[in-house]
N, C-alpha and C positions, 0 to 999 in steps of 0.2 A: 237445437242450438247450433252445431256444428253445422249444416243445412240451411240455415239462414247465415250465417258466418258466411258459408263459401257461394252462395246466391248473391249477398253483396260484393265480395271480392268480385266474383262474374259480372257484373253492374259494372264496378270502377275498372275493370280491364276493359268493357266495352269501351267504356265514355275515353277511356286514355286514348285507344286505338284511335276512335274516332275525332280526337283534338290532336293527333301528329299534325305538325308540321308541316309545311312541303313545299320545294322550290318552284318558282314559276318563270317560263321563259318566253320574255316578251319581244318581237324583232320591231326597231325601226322602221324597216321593210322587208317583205319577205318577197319581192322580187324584181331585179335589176335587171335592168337591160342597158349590154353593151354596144347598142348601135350598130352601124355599117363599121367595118373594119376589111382591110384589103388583105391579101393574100403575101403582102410586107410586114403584116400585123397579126400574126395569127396569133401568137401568145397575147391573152386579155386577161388583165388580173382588177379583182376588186373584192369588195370585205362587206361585212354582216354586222352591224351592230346589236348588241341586244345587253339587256335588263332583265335581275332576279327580280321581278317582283313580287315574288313569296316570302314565306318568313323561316326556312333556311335556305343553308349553303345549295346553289347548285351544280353538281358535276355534270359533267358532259361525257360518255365514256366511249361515244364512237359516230362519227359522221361516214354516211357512205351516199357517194355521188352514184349517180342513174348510168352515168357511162364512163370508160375511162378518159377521156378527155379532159375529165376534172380530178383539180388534188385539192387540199385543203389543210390549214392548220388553225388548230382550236386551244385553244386554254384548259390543260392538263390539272390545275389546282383547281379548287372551290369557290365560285362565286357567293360572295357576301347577299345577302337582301338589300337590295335596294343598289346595289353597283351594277356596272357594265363590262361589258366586254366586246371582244371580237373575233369572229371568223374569217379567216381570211381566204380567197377561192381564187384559184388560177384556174381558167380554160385555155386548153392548147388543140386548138386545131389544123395543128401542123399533117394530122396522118387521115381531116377529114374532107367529104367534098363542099364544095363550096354552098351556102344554100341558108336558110331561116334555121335556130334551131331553140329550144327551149327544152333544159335539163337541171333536176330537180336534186337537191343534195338533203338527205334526212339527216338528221340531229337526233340520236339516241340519249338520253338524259335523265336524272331522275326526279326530272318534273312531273307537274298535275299529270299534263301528256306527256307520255314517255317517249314517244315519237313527235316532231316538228318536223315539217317540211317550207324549204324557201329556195327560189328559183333561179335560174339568169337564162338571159335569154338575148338574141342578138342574130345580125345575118354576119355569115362571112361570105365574101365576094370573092371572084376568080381575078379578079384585078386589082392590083395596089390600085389604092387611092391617090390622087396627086392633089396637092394642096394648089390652089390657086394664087396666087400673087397680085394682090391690091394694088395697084400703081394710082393713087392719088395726080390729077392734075390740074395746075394750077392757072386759070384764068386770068 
């Protein structure tokens, strides 16, 4: 008796483990591109959108960019199911050479994936950019 007792507890501890919960983190996009930017522009800042779409809370507990050029700030509380949020990502290429680059920021979380990855990407130029000036004329 005791044996079939603790056989089925061992059943219902499976089946529990395996109906947890779990957050899920969805991005709007998982990779921006900051375009041409001059050498007047080097600090380029832009953000991440994303949605739990799990059915818990999702924490985020650490973001680490691919190089130090990038910083970033994340949402310290628990994401609801079904809410958003944002990441927000400065690139400063104040200390780099000019040129194409594409760098990758992970998302450590305790989503399905415990890892995400999402990108930006952009050229910085050795030259400020000079805006052009329209001069409409009138016939």
């Amino acid at each position: 008796m005791k044996k079939a007792i603790l056989f089925a507890f061992a059943i219902m501890l499976s089946f529990a483990a395996s109906a947890q919960k779990k957050a899920n983190i969805e991005f709007e996009k998982t990779t921006i591109d900051l375009g041409k930017f001059g050498s007047d522009n080097v600090v380029q800042k832009c953000y991440f959108v994303f949605k739990n779409t799990g059915d818990a809370d999702l924490y985020i507990h650490q973001i680490l960019p691919s190089c130090g050029c990038t910083s970033n700030s994340f949402p310290k509380h628990g994401i609801k199911p079904g809410a958003s949020d944002t990441i927000f990502v400065t690139y400063d290429g104040s200390r780099k050479a000019p040129k194409k680059f594409r760098t990758s920021i992970t998302i450590h979380s305790n989503a399905k994936e415990e890892m995400t990855k999402v990108y930006i990407k952009g050229e910085q130029l050795a030259r400020p950019i000079k805006e052009v000036e329209v001069i409409e004329v009138e016939e």
